[in-house]
N, C-alpha and C positions, 0 to 999 in steps of 0.2 A: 278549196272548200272553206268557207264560213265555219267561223267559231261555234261551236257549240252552246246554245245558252240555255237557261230554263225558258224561255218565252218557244222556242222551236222544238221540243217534246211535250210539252205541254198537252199539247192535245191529244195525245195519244198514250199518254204517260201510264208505264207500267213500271212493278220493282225495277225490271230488268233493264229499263231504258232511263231509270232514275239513276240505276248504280254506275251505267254510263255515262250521262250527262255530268253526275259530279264527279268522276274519276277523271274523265278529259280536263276538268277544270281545275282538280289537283294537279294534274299533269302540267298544265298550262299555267299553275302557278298563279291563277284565278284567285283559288280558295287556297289559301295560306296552312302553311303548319300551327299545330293548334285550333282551328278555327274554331268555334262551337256549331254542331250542326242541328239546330234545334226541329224536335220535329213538327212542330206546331207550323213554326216559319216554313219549312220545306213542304208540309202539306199545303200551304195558302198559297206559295211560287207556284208550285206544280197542278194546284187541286185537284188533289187526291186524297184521300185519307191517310192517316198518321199509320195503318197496318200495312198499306204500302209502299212507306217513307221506312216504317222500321224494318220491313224486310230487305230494303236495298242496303240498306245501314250496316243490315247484320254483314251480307254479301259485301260490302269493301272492306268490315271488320274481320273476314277471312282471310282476305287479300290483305291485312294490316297496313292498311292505307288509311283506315279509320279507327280510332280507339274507343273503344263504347264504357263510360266509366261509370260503375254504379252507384245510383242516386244521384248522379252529375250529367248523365245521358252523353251524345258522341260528339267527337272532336277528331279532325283529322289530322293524322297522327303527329308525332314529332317524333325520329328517330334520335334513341340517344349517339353520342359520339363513339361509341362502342358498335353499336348495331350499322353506322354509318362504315366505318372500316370494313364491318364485316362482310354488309354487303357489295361493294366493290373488290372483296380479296376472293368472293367467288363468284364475282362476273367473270375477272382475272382469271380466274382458273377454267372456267364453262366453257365463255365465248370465243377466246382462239382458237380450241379445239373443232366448237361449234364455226366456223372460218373454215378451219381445214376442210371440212364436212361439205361446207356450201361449194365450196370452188370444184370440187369433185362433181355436182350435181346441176349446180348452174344453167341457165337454158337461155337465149338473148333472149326470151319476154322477161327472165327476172333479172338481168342488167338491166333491161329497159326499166323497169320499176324500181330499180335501186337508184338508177338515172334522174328518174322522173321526183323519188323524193328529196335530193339533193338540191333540184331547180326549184322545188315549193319551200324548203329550207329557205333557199338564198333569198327568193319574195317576202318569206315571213321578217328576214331579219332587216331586210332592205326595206321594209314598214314598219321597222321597231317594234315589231310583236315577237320579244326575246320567249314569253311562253308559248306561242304556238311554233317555234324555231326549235325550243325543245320536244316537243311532243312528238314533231314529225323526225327527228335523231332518235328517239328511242323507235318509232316504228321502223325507221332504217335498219336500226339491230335487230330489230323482232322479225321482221323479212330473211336476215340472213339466218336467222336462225329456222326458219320456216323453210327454205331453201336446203337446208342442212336435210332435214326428213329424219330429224332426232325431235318426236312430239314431246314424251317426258324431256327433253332439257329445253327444248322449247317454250313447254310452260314453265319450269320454273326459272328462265330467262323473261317469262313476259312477267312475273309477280317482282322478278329485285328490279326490273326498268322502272316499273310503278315506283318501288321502293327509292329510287336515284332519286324520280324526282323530287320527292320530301326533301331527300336529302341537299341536293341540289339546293331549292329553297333556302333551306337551312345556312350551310356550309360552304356556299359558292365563294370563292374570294377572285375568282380571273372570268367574267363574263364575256370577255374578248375569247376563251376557248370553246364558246358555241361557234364561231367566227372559222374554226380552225379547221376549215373543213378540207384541206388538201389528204389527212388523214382517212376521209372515208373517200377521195374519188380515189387514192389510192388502191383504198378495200376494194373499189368495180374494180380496177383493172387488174387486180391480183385474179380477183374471183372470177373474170371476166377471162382470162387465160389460163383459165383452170390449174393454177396454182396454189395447190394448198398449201404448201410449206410458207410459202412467203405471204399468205392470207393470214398465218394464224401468227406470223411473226407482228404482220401490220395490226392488227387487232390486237393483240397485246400490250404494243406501243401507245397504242390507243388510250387503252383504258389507263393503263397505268399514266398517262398522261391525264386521264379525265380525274384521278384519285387524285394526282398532287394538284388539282384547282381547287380543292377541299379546305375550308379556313375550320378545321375542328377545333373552335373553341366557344365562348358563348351561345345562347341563342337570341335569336334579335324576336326584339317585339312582335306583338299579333295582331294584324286589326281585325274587326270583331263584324263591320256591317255583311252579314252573310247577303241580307237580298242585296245589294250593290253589286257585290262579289261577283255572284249568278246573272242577274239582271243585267248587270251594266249601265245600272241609272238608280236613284238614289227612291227608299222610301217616298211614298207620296203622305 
């Protein structure tokens, strides 16, 4: 699948399909931590009105993926070093469990899809698009959690993946550990031999391998061109 941009919802653009299009592009590292999301500009990308630009706004300021700051309007977020920790000390905790779960219920159409996201991985990063290499890693996780038939941890596994990728952004200091993927073909074939014991072992190793790529200190600059950002080609 093709990137996501604002030029392809465009025409059809709803709140709902606006809180999409830019959560993919947080995701994908598009739109930057901090960014300023103004809505004037976000109404003229999309055209649509600013009352359906602020409702999507509000919907990823839920999912605190965007910070909506008063009298300053919204900005996608920047987790501090604090909330970065935190959210990885309870993926750690959720998603091995969430592991165990899956390898119990697993069916080969959902190897085959755990499969298949691994191979669109490997093309993303084999064309230098490290952010859509991430985006399809967190649907990797979000599958097994899906697989699991645990909804509530489910969702609140699909809001701190959102949340990684900020942080990610942010705090990344080992970009060769998107690269590292012998870790999840592992995960198939744990889950794949419906082993839950050694799923929730491999998943652990995982993450807590994905926490120590975390450079917490500073935050690095922000650039600012939102339509470039989106678009992918420079104001006219």
């Amino acid at each position: 699948m093709t990137l996501t941009t604002a030029k392809s919802v465009a025409a059809n653009a709803t709140a709902n399909t606006i809180a999409q299009a830019l959560s993919r592009a947080i995701h994908e590292h598009r739109l930057a931590p901090g960014t300023k999301l103004g809505e004037d500009e976000l109404s003229d990308i999309y055209g649509v009105s600013r009352t359906i630009v602020r409702t999507a706004l509000q919907s990823l300021a839920h999912q605190q993926i965007v910070e909506i700051k008063r009298n300053r309007g919204a900005f996608v977020a920047q987790p501090s070093l604090a909330k970065a920790q935190e959210v990885f000390e309870v993926r750690e905790l959720l998603e091995p469990r969430t592991a165990r779960a899956a390898a119990l219920h697993a069916t080969p159409a959902d190897i085959a899809l755990l499969k298949d996201h691994i191979t669109q991985e490997h093309a993303a990063m084999d064309a230098g698009e490290s952010g859509r290499a991430l985006y399809l890693s967190g649907k990797f996780h979000l599958e097994i959690a899906r697989m699991a038939k645990q909804q509530t941890i489910a969702d609140i596994i699909n809001v701190l993946i959102a949340r990684s990728s900020l942080i990610i952004a942010l705090y990344w200091r080992r970009e060769s550990a998107l690269c590292e993927s012998q870790a999840h073909h592992a995960l198939i074939n744990a889950i794949g031999d419906n082993n839950g014991a050694l799923s929730e072992e491999l998943m652990q190793s995982h993450l807590v391998d994905l926490h120590s790529a975390l450079n917490l200190k500073e935050l690095p600059a922000v650039e600012q061109d939102l339509r470039a950002m989106l678009l992918g080609d420079a104001k006219p």
